[in-house]
N, C-alpha and C positions, 0 to 999 in steps of 0.2 A: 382325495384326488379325483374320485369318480364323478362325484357331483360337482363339483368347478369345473370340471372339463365341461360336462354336460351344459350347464347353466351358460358356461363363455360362448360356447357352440349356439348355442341356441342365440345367443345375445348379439353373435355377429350376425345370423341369419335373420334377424329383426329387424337387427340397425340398419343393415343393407337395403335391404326390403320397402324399409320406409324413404328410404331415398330414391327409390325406385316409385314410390308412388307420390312424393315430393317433385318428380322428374328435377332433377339435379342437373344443372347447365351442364357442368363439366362432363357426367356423362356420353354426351352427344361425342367428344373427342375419343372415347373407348366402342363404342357404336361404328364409329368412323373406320377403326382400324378393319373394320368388316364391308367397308364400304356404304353402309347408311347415310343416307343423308340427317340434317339432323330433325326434318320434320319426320321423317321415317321413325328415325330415337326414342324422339317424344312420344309416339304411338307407342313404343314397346315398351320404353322406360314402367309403366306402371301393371303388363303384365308377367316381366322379370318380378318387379317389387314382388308381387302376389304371391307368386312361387315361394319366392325368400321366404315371406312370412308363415306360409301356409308349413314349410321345413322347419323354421323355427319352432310353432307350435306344435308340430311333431315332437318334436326334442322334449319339448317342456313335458306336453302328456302321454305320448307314446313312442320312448327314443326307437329304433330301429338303426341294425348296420349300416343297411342301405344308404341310409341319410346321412349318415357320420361319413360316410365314403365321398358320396356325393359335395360336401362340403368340403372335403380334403384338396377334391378335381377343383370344385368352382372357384372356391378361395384361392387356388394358385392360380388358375384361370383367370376372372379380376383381378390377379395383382399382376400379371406377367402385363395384361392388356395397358397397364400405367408407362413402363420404359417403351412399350410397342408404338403408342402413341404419342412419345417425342419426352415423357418425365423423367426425371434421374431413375436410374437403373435402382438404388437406394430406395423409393417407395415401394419399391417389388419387396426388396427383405424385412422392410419395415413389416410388414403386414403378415409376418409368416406365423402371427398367433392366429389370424384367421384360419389356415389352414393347418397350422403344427397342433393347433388343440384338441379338433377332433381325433388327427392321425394318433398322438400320444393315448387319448382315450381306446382306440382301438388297438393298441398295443395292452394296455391296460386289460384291456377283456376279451382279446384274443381267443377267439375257438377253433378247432377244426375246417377245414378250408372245404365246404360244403353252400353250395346257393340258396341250400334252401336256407339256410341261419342269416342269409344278409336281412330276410323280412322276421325273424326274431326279435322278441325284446330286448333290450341291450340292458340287462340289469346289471349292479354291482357283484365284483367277486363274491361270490359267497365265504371266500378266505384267502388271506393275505398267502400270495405268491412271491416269494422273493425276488424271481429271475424276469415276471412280468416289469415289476414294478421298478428291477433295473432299467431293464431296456426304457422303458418309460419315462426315467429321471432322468437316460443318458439323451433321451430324446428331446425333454424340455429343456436340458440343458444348450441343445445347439437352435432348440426356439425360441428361447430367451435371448443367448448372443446376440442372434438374426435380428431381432427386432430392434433391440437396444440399438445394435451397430446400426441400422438401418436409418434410425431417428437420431442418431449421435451425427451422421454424416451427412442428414438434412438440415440440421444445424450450421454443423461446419460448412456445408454449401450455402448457406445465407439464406433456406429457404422464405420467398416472400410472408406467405402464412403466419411463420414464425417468428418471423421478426416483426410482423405488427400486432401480433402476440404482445410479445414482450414492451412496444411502443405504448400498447395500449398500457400495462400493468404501470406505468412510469418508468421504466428503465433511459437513463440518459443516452445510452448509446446501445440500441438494444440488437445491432451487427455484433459489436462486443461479445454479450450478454450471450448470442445464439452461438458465436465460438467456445466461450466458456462451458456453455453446457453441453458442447457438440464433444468436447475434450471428455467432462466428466461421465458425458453417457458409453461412447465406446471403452473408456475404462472401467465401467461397471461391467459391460457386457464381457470384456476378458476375464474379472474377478467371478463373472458368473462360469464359464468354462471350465477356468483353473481350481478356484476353490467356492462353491458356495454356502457359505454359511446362513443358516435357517435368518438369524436379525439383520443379516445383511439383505437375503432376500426379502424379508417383509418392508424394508423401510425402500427398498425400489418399487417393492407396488404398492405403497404408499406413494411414492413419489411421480410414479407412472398414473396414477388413478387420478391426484390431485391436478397435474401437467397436461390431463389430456378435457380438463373442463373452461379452457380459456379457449375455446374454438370462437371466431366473433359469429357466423352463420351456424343453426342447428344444432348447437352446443348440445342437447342432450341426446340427439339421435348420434354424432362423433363419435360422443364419450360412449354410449351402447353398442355403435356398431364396432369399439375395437376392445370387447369383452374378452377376446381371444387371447390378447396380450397381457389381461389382469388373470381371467385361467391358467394361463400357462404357468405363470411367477405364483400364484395361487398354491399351485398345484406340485408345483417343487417342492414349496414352502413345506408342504404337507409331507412330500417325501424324504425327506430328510431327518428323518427322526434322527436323535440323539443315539448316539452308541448307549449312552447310560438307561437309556431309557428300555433299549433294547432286551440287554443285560438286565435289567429288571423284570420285564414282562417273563424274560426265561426262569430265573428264578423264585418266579409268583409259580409259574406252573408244574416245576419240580417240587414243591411245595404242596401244590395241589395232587402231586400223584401222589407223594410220599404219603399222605393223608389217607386217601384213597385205598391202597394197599393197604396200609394198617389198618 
């Protein structure tokens, strides 16, 4: 769980990053909502990017809290800035692996509430916490929803994007096609809620991983900067261990004590 979280973290503060130094039209309209004009945008557009990336590479070789924190704000920050500037309110929750991935990570390794530990290293549990790693499943749990339902309801709103997506793959009626999947995506997302199952969730980040590389612009910097949403489904995946499994590992280690003793 620990390193999905990490890796996604890091993969949204890349993907972003580079579109910041790609300067991305669309930006100027999120710029805007602060008043920029948009040759003003363009001038910042690429030392935003720089940040991003210079945080991402943090993550990769010296994670710190600060930065997972950081991305928690920012990620919700860029995504609130999307309904602010006139978008379906839908691309806000769409996006909430950006921000629900790190937050779950620092539930995950949660310490004592001291400042000096935000510039700490953010290693792995040194052992399996149960009650962390609830909170943490119940947490992916409603960031999973969020995003599904998010991308489920850009569908069912016809978003343009998506449906020349689907125009381009050949689909005959690919309005259809973005209803159809807008149906079966927010029904995942309530099977994620109510019950998720470990193959149920791999075959949605499967399906999420393969759906998010038919972008027609940028296709690889898309599919990287919404790593947040492959972590998160990741990262369930991982939490969810089998009862049997569980039930095993306990009895490998009575096992080992009974040994032990005698």
């Amino acid at each position: 769980m620990y390193y999905a979280l990490r890796v996604a973290s890091a993969m949204c503060f890349l993907g972003h990053g580079a579109f910041g130094i790609i300067t991305k039209p669309i930006w100027c309209n999120y710029f805007g909502v602060f008043g920029f004009s948009h040759e003003t945008a363009y001038h910042l557009m690429p030392f935003v990017g720089s940040i991003d990336i210079l945080c991402g590479l943090l993550i990769l070789f010296y994670p710190i809290r600060a930065v997972f924190m950081w991305l928690v704000v920012w990620g919700l920050i860029t995504a609130t800035l999307r309904p602010l500037s006139g978008e379906p309110f839908a691309e806000l929750i769409e996006r909430a692996g950006n921000f629900g991935a790190p937050m779950a990570l620092l539930i995950l390794t949660s310490t004592k509430a001291d400042l000096r530990t935000l510039t700490h290293f953010s290693s792995p549990p040194s052992a399996p916490d149960e009650s962390k790693t609830d909170k943490a499943r119940l947490a992916l749990r409603i960031i999973c929803l969020l995003l599904l339902t998010g991308h489920g309801c850009l569908n069912l709103l016809a978003k343009n994007a998506l449906v020349t997506q689907y125009a381009a793959l050949g689909f005959h009626d690919p309005q259809q096609m973005a209803y159809c999947i807008g149906i079966a995506e927010v029904c995942m997302a309530c099977l994620i809620l109510v019950k998720p199952l470990r193959p149920f969730v791999l075959a949605i980040l499967i399906w999420k991983m393969g759906t998010e590389l038919f972008y027609p612009h940028y296709e690889v910097w898309e599919w990287i900067e919404r790593g947040g949403s492959y972590g998160a489904l990741l990262a369930l995946f991982y939490s969810l261990t089998p009862l049997k499994n569980k039930t095993g590992i306990k009895r490998h280690l009575q096992v080992i004590h009974l040994h032990e003793a005698i």
